[in-house]
N, C-alpha and C positions, 0 to 999 in steps of 0.2 A: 393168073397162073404164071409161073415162074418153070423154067425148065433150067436143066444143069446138065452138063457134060463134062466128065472127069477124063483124062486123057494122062500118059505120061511113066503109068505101069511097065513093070520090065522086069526080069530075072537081073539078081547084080550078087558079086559077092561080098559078104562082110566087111565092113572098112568101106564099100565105095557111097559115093550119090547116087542119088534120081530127084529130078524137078515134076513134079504133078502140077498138073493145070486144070480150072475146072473155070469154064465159059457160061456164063447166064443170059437167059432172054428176060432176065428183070429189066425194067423201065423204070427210073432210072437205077443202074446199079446201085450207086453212092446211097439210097436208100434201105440197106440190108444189110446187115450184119452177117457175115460167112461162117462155118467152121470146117472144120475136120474131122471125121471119124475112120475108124476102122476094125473089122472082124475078122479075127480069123477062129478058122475050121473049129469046130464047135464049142467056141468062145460065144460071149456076149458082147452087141456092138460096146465100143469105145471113145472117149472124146480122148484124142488127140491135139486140135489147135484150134483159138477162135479169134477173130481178126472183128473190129468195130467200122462202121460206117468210111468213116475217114481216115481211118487205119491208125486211129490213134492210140490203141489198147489192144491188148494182146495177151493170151491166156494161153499156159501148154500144161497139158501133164505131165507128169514129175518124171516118166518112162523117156519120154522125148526131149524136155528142157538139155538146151546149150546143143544140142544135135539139130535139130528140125526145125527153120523159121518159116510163118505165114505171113504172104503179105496181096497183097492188092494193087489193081491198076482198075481202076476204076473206067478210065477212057477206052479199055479193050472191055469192060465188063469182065475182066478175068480174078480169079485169087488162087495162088499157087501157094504151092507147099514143096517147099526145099525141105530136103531129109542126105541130112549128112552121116558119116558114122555110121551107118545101118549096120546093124546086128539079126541075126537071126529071128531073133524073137518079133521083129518089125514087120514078120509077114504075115501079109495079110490081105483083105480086099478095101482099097481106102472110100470111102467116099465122103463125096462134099455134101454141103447144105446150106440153106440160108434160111433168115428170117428177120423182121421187121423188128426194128428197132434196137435194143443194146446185143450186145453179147453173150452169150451162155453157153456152160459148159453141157448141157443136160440134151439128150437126143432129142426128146420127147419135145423140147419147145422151139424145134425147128422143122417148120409144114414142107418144105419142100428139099427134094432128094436127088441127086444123081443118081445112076448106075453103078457104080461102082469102078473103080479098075484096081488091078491084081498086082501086088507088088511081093516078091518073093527074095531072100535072100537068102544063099547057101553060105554055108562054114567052112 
């Protein structure tokens, strides 16, 4: 079993950052491919970003590319998601996930889930 905790959500306005962290009790982390997702209000989840074991590959959707980088510390078991540039339309509830072996951009092929946290941005 794998647990995740997203942390990092915040009200901001247009133009600014926010840094998201999402913390695992994978053993060992370095074993799990990460990503990114997010939903909003009655939207269908979203892939967002996906980071590789070793952080050597790296996938964004076309919405976030050159704004929002993932990346990895394997030593804290953390993978975060820097979101530069936010625009309105970036609100949402984000959450992380993991799964064993490469990367994917696809919900469905990642078992385990955060909670979410809430990232809003005004105009």
């Amino acid at each position: 079993q794998v647990q995740l905790v997203e942390s990092g959500g915040e009200l901001v306005q247009a133009g600014g950052s926010l840094r998201l962290s999402c913390t695992a009790s994978a053993r060992p982390f370095s074993n799990y491919a990460m990503g990114w997702f997010r939903q909003a209000p009655g939207k269908e989840r979203e892939f967002v970003a996906t980071i590789s074991r070793a952080a050597s590959t790296t996938y964004y959707a076309d919405s976030v590319k050159g704004r929002f980088i993932i990346s990895r510390d394997n030593a804290k078991n953390t993978v975060y998601l820097q979101m530069n540039t936010l625009k309105p339309e970036d609100t949402a509830v984000y959450y992380c996930a993991a799964k064993t072996y490469q990367t994917s951009t696809t919900a469905s092929e990642f078992a385990y889930w955060g909670q979410g946290t809430q990232v809003t941005v005004s105009s």
